[in-house]
C-alpha positions as CSV (number, residue, x, y, z in Angstrom):
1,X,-20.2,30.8,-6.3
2,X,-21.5,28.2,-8.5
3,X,-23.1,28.8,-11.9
4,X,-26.5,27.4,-12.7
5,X,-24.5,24.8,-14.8
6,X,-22.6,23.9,-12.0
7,X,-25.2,24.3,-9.6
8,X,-27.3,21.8,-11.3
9,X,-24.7,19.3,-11.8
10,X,-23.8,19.1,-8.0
11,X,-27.3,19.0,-7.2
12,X,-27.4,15.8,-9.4
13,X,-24.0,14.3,-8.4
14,X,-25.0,14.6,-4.6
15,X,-26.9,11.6,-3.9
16,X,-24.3,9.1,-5.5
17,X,-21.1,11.3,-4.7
18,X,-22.6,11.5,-0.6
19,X,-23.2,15.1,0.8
20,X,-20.4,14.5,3.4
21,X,-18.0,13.7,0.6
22,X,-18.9,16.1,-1.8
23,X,-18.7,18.7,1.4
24,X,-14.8,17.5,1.9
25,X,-13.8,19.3,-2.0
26,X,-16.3,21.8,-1.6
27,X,-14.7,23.1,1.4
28,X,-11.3,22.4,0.4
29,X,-12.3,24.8,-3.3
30,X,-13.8,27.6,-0.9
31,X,-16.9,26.7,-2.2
32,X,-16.4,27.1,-5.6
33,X,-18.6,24.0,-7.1
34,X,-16.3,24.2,-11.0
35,X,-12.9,23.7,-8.8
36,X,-14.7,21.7,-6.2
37,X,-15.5,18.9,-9.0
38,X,-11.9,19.4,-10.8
39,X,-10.9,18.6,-7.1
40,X,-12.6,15.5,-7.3
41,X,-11.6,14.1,-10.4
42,X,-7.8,15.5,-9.4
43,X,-8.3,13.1,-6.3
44,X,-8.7,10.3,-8.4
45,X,-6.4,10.8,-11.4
46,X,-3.7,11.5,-8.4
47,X,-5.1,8.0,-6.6
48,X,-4.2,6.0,-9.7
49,X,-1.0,7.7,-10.6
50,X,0.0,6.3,-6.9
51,X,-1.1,2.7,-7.9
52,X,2.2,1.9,-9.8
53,X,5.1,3.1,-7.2
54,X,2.9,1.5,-4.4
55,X,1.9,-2.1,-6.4
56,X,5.8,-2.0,-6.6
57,X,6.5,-1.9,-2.8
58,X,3.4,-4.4,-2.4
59,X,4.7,-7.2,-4.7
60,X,8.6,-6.8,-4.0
61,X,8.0,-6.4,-0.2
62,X,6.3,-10.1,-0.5
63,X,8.7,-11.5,-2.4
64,X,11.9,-10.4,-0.7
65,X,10.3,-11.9,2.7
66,X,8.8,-14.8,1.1
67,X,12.6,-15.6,0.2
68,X,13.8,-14.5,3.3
69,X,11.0,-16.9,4.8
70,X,12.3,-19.6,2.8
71,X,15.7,-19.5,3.3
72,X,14.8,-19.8,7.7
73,X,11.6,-21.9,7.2
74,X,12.4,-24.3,4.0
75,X,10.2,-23.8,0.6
76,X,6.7,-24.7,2.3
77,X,7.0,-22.4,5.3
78,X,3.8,-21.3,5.8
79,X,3.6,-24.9,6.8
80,X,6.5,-25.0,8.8
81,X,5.4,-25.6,13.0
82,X,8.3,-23.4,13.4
83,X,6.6,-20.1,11.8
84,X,3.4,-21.1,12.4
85,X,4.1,-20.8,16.3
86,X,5.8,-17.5,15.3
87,X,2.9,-16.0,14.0
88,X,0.3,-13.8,16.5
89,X,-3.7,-14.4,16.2
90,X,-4.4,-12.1,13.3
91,X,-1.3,-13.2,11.2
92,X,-2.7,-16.5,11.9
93,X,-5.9,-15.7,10.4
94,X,-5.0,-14.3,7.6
95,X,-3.2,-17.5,6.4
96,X,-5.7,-20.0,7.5
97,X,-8.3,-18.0,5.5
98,X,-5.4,-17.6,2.1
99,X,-5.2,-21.6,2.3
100,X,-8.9,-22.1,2.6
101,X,-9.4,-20.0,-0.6
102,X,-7.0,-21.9,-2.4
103,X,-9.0,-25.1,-1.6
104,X,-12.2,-24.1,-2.3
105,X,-11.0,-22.8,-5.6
106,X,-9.3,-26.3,-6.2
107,X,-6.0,-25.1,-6.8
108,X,-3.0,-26.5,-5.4
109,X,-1.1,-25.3,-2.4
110,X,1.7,-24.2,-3.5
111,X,3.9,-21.4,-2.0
112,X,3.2,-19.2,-5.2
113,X,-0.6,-19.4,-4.5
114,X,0.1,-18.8,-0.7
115,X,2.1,-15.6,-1.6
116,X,0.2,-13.9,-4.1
117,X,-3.0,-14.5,-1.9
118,X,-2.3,-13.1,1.4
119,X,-3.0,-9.7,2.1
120,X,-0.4,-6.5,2.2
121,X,-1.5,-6.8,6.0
122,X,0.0,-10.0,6.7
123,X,3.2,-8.8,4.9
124,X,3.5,-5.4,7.1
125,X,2.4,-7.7,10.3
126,X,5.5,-9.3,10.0
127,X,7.6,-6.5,10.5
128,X,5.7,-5.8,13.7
129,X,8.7,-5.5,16.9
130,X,7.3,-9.3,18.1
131,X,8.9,-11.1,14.5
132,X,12.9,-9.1,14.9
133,X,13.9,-12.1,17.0
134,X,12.7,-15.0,15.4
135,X,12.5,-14.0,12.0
136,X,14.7,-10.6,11.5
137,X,17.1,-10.9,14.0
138,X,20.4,-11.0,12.3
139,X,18.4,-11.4,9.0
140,X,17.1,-8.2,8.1
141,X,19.5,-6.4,5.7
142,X,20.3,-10.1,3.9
143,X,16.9,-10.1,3.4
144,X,16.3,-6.4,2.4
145,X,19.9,-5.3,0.8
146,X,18.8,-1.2,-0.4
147,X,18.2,-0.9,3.3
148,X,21.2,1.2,4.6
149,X,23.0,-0.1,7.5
150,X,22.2,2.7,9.6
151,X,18.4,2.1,9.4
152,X,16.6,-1.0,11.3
153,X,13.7,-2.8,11.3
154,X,11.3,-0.2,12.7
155,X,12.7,1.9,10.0
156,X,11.7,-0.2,7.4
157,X,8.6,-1.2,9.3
158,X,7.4,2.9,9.4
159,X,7.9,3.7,5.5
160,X,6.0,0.2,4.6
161,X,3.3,0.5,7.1
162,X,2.8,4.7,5.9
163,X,2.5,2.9,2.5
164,X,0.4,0.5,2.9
165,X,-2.1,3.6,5.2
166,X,-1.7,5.4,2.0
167,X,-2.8,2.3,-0.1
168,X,-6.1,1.7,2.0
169,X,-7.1,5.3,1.4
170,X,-6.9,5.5,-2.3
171,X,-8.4,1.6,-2.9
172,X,-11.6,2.9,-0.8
173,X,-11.6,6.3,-2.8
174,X,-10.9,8.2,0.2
175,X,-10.1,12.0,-0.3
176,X,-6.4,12.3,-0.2
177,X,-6.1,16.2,-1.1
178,X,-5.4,17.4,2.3
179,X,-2.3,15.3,2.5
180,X,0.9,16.3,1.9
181,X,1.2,13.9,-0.9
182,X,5.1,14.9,-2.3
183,X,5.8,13.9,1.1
184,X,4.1,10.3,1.1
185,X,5.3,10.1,-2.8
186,X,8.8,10.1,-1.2
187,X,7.8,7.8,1.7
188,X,6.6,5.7,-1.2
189,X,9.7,5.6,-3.0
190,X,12.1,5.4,-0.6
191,X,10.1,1.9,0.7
192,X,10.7,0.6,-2.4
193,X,14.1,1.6,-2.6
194,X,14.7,-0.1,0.7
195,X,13.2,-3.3,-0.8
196,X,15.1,-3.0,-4.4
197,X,16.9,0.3,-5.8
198,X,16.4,-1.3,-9.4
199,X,12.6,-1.2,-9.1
200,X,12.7,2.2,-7.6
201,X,15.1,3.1,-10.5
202,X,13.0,1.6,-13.1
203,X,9.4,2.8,-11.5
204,X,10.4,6.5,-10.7
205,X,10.3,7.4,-14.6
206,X,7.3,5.5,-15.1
207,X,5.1,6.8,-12.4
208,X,2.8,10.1,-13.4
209,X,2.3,11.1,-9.8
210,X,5.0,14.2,-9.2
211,X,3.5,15.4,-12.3
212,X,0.1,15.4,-11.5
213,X,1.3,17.1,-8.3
214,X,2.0,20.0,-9.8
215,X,-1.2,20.0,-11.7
216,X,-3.8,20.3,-8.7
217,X,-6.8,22.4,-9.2
């Protein structure tokens, strides 16, 4: 039950929280409005603790294949006919929109610029079953050498595209409390140990989110 304190502060936080959100932590605190908002900010506090382990999978997964990209398709790739005729409608799209950013902005196109602008999408696209020929065939432990030899492409592709799932829920502020979340940290973590055990090493002190774990409401 919630005290008149509470009671007044939910009423207030409603319209700008949503009723159907502020419904998912009520539930989830049996109701209790003090726990339901500790829930809340717990959801949040949790969300960002996850930003470090997963900006690390993120900006080493488009590194590693923007090497592994160079060393098939030369330093310009993305404007290699080659890849290009590789790529699927969507993959495509996302690149041809990157490059048109980069002009309008009046920057030069440079593979740097190309990199850093195109989404995590386009990164986990490419590790869709249609690129193992053409671009991991052969290639893929070169290319990603903390994956162990008994684990493949799809392996790799599963832990990257839970990951980046995960991602897209806490950068839209999506509850996350119902998940098991030790279980994604270490789908997290073991991505990125797959892309480089040194990150993972260095990132697995640094990151607050086991902690925090222990600490929900």
């Amino acid at each position: 039950m919630a005290g008149p304190v509470q009671q007044t502060l939910i009423d207030q936080l409603r319209p700008v929280i949503s009723e159907e959100r502020l419904g998912t932590y009520l539930t989830a605190a049996g109701f209790d409005a003090d726990r339901a908002l500790r829930l809340y900010v717990w959801n949040a506090q949790i969300g960002e603790a996850f930003h470090l382990p997963i900006q690390a999978v993120e900006v080493g997964l488009r590194n590693r294949m923007n090497e592994a990209l160079t060393v098939q398709f030369g330093a310009d790739w993305w404007r290699s006919s080659k890849f290009l005729d590789t790529l699927d409608e969507d993959r495509r799209a996302d690149l041809e929109l990157v490059l048109r950013r980069i002009r309008n902005r009046k920057l030069p196109l440079a593979t740097g610029q190309v990199v850093a602008g195109l989404s995590f999408g386009f990164w986990v696209g490419l590790l869709q079953p249609r690129y193992n020929p053409p671009i991991w065939g052969g290639r893929l432990h070169a290319a990603f050498p903390g994956l162990p030899k008994n684990r493949n492409r799809g392996s790799l592709a599963a832990a990257i595209q839970r990951t980046a799932w995960l991602r897209n829920r806490i950068w839209h502020h999506e509850p996350i409390i119902k998940l098991d979340l030790s279980g994604e940290h270490a789908t997290v973590m073991t991505a990125l140990t797959w892309i480089c055990p040194t990150k993972a090493d260095w990132v697995r002190p640094h990151c607050r989110a086991p902690l925090l774990l222990r600490q929900k409401p």
